[in-house]
C-alpha positions in Angstrom: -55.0 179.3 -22.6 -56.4 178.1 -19.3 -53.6 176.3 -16.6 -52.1 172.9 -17.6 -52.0 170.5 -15.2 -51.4 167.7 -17.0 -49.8 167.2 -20.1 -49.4 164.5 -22.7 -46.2 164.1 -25.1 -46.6 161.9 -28.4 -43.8 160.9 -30.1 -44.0 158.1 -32.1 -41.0 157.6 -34.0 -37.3 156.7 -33.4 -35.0 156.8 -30.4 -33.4 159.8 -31.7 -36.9 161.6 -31.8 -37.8 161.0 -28.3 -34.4 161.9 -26.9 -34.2 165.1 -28.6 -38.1 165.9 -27.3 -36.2 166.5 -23.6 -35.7 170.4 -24.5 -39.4 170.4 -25.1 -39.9 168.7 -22.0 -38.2 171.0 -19.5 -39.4 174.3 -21.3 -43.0 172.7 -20.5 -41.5 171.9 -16.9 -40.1 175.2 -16.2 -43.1 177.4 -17.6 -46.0 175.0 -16.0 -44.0 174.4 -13.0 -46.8 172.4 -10.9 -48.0 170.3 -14.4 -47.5 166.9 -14.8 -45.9 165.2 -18.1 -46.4 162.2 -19.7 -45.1 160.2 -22.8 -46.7 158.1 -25.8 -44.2 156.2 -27.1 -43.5 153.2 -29.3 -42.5 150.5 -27.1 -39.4 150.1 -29.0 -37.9 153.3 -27.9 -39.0 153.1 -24.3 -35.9 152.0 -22.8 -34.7 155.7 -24.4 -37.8 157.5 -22.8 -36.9 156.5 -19.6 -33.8 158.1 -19.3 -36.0 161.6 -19.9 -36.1 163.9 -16.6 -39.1 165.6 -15.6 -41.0 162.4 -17.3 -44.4 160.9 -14.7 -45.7 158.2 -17.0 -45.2 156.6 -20.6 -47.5 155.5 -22.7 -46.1 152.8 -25.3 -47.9 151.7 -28.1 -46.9 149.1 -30.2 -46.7 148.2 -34.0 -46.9 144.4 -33.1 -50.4 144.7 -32.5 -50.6 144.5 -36.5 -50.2 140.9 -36.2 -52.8 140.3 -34.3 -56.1 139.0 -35.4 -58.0 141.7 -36.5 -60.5 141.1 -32.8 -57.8 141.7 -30.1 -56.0 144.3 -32.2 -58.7 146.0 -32.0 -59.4 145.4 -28.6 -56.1 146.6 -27.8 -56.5 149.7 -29.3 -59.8 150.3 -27.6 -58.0 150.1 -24.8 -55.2 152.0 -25.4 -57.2 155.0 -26.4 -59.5 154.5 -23.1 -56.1 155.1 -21.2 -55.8 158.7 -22.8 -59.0 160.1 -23.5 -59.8 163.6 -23.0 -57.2 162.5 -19.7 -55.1 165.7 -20.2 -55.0 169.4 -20.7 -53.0 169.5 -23.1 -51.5 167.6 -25.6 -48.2 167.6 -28.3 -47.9 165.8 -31.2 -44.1 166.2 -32.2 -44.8 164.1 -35.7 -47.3 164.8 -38.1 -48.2 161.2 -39.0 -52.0 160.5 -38.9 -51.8 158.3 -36.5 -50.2 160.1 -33.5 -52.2 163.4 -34.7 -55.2 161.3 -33.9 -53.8 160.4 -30.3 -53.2 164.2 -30.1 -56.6 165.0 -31.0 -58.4 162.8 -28.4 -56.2 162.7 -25.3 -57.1 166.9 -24.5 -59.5 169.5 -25.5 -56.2 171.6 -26.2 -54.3 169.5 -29.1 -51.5 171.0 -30.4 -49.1 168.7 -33.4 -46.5 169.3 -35.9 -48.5 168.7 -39.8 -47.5 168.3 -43.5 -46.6 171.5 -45.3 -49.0 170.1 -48.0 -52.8 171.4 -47.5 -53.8 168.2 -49.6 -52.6 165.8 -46.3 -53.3 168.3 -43.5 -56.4 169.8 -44.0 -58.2 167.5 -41.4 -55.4 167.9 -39.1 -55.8 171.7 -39.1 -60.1 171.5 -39.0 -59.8 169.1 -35.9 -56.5 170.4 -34.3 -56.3 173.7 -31.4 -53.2 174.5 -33.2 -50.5 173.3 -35.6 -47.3 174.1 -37.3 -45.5 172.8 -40.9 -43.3 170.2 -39.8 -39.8 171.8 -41.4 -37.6 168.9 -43.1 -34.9 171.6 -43.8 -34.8 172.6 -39.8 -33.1 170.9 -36.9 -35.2 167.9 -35.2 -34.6 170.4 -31.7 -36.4 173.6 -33.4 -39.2 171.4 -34.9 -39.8 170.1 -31.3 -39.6 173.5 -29.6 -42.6 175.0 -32.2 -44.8 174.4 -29.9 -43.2 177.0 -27.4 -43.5 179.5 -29.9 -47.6 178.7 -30.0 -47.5 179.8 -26.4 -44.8 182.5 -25.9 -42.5 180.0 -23.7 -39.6 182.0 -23.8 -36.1 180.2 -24.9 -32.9 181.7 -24.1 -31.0 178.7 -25.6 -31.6 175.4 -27.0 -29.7 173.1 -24.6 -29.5 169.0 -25.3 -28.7 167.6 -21.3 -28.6 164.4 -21.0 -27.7 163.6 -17.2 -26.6 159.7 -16.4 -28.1 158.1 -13.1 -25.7 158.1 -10.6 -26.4 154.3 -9.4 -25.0 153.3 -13.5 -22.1 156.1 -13.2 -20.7 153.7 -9.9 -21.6 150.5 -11.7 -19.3 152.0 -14.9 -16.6 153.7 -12.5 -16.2 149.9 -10.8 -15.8 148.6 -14.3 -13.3 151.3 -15.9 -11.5 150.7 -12.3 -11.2 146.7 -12.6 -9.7 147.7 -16.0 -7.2 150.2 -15.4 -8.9 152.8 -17.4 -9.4 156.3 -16.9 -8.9 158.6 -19.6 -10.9 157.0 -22.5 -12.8 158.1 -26.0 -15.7 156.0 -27.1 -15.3 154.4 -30.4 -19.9 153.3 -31.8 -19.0 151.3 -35.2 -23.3 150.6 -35.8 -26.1 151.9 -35.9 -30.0 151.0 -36.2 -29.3 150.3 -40.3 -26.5 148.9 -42.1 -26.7 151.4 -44.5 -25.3 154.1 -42.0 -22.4 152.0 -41.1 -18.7 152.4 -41.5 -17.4 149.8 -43.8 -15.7 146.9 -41.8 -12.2 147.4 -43.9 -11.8 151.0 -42.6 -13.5 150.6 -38.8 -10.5 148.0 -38.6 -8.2 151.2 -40.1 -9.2 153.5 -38.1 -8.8 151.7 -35.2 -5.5 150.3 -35.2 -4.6 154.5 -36.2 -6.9 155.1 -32.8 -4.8 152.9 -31.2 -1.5 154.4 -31.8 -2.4 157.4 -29.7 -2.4 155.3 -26.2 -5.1 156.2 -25.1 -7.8 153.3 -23.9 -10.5 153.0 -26.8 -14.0 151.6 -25.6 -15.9 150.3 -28.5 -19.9 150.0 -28.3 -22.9 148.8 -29.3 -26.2 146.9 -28.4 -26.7 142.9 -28.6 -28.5 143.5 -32.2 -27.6 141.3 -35.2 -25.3 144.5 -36.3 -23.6 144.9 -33.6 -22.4 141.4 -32.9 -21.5 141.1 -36.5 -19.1 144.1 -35.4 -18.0 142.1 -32.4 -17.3 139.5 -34.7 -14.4 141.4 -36.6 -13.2 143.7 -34.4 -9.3 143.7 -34.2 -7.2 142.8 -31.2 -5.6 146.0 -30.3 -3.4 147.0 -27.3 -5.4 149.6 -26.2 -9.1 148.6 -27.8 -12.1 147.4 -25.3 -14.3 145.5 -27.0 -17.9 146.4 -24.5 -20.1 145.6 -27.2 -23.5 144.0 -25.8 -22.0 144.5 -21.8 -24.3 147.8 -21.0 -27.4 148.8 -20.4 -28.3 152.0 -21.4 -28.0 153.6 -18.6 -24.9 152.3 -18.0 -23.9 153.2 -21.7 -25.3 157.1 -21.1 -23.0 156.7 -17.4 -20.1 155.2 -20.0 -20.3 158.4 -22.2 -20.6 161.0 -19.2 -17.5 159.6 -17.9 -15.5 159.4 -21.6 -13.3 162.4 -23.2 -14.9 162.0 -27.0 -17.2 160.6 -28.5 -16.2 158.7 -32.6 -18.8 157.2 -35.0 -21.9 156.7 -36.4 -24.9 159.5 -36.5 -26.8 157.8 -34.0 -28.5 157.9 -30.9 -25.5 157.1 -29.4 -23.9 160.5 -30.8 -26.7 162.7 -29.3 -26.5 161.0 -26.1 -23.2 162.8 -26.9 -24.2 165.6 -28.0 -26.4 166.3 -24.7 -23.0 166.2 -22.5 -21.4 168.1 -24.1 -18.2 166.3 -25.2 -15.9 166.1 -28.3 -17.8 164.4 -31.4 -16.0 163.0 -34.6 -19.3 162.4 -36.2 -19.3 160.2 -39.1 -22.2 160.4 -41.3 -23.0 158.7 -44.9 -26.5 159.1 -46.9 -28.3 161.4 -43.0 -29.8 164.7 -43.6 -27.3 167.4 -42.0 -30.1 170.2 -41.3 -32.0 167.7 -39.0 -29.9 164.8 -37.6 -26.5 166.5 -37.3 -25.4 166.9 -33.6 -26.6 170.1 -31.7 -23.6 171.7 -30.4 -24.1 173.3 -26.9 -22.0 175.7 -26.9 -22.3 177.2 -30.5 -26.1 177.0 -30.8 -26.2 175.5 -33.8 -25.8 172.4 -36.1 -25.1 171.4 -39.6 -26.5 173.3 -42.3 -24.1 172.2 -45.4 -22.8 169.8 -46.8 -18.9 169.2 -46.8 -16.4 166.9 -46.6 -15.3 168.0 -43.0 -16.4 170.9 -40.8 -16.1 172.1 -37.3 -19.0 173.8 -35.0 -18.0 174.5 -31.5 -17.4 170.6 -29.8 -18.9 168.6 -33.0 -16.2 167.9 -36.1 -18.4 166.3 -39.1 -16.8 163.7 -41.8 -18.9 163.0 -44.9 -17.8 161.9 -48.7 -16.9 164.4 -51.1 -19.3 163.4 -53.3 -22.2 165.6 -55.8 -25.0 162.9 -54.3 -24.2 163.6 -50.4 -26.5 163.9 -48.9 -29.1 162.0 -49.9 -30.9 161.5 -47.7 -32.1 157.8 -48.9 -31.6 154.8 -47.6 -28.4 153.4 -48.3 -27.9 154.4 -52.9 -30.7 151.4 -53.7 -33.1 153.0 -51.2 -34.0 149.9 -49.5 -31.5 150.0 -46.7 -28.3 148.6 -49.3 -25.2 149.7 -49.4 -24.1 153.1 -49.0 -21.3 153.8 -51.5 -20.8 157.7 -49.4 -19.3 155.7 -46.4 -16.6 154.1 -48.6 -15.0 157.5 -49.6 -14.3 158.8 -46.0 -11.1 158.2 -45.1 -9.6 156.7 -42.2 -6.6 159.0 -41.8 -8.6 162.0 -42.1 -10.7 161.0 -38.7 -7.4 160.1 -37.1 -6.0 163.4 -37.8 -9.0 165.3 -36.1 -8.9 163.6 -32.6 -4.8 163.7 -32.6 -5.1 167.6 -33.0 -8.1 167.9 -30.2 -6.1 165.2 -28.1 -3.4 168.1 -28.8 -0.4 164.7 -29.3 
């Protein structure tokens, strides 16, 4: 395989995918150590793709161009594709839908993408491809991305998650927590992208006023989506509860969680943002697939395999139902983002306990 000097990065799915590319991003950095990197994107999960170190340029491409008429979609695809063709060296597809494949395909003479198990879907992925690898549903979303070291002998010692806040939000958080009176704090993130990953309001508003007893600030979070401010709607008024719900950016919310002692909620972006700094996570997860979106733990070099009601792996403790459908891995029991029955049957007390023991009160 001949130098690369530049190189292109597709990842066209959620936020969660494009954070967890970073340890795919500075193996690349480190072993081509005068290459630059760039990003494809949605544009929804630019804000995310920014925070990424070692990152020159994003592409975003966006799913709104379906509305258009079918003239200037078209034109705007033309373009799109103009930006990127044959523009790099090399080029990694970290999703195996056609679509980014295609991108793949054209930005670089060396194409490299993750592909279907299923011959029937991949055979012209594999014909027009340099070279691919089964996307594995059972594995970790962080060994899926790092395949592509393996294709060219990129040595790994670990698989490290970093994610490093800017030190202009860290000042703009500190003068915050400071106008507040807070130092020592744990996050509290009731939502997530779906409601059928969320907490029930009944025992958020349980497990809270337990939280609470500890006396120890609680900073609750969340974006300025319709979820979240339904949230903000209900949340109790507690002693020692902040509600900052729709008051950060996210850089100030990554700054926010570098600064915090734990990390309590949903499986979310939020929690790998976590995850990636290496602090205390009470993860709670309803219908999510374990093997891939379960927090990467640092220090134990691992995450999630099984299923159980709770577990502990190095600085990540896990709370699921104990129920014969977990996990499902639909969305929400009706498979059309509905209710998720799982989240009803974990228990409020059982959190509590966990973060009173790692508190050590």
């Amino acid at each position: 395989m001949p130098k690369m000097y530049k190189i292109l990065i597709i990842v066209q799915r959620s936020n969660g995918d494009v954070l967890l590319s970073s340890p795919l991003i500075e193996a690349l950095n480190g072993f081509y150590q005068n290459a630059s990197i760039d990003l494809l994107v949605n544009d929804d999960t630019l804000g995310i793709a920014k925070t990424l170190p070692f990152v020159n340029r994003i592409h975003t491409y966006s799913y709104g161009w379906r509305n258009d008429t079918t003239w200037t979609r078209l034109s705007k695809e033309l373009k799109f594709i103009k930006k990127i063709y044959r523009k790099y060296d090399l080029s990694i597809n970290l999703t195996a839908s056609d679509r980014s494949v295609f991108y793949s395909i054209i930005a670089s003479k060396h194409s490299i993408s993750a592909r279907e198990a299923e011959s029937k879907k991949s055979w012209w992925k594999k014909l027009f491809l340099t070279a691919h690898y089964p996307f594995d549903t059972q594995a970790h979303i962080l060994k899926n991305n790092l395949k592509a070291c393996e294709l060219f002998s990129i040595p790994l010692d670990k698989t490290v998650l970093k994610i490093v806040a800017k030190e202009e939000a860290v000042q703009t958080i500190k003068k915050r927590l400071k106008e507040k009176n807070i130092h020592t704090f744990m996050i509290f993130h009731p939502s997530a992208q779906y409601h059928y990953k969320v907490y029930p309001q009944r025992l958020r508003n349980v497990l809270l006023k337990k939280l609470n007893s500890l006396d120890i600030p609680i900073i609750v979070t969340g974006a300025k989506s319709e979820i979240d401010m339904e949230i903000k709607q209900h949340l109790p008024q507690l002693e020692y509860v902040y509600d900052f719900i729709g008051e950060t950016t996210l850089d100030e919310y990554v700054a926010l969680s570098s600064l915090s002692k734990a990390y309590i909620g949903m499986d979310t972006l939020n929690m790998h943002i976590a995850a990636g700094q290496n602090k205390d996570i009470f993860a709670i997860f309803g219908p999510t697939l374990l093997p891939v979106w379960s927090p990467w733990s640092n220090e134990v070099q691992c995450a999630a395999t099984q299923n159980k009601p709770y577990q502990k792996y190095g600085n990540v403790r896990l709370f699921q139902a104990d129920m014969p459908c977990v996990a499902c891995g639909l969305a929400g029991c009706d498979d059309k983002h509905g209710k998720s029955d799982c989240l009803e049957h974990i228990l409020p007390d059982d959190i509590y306990r966990e973060v009173q023991k790692c508190l050590d009160l």
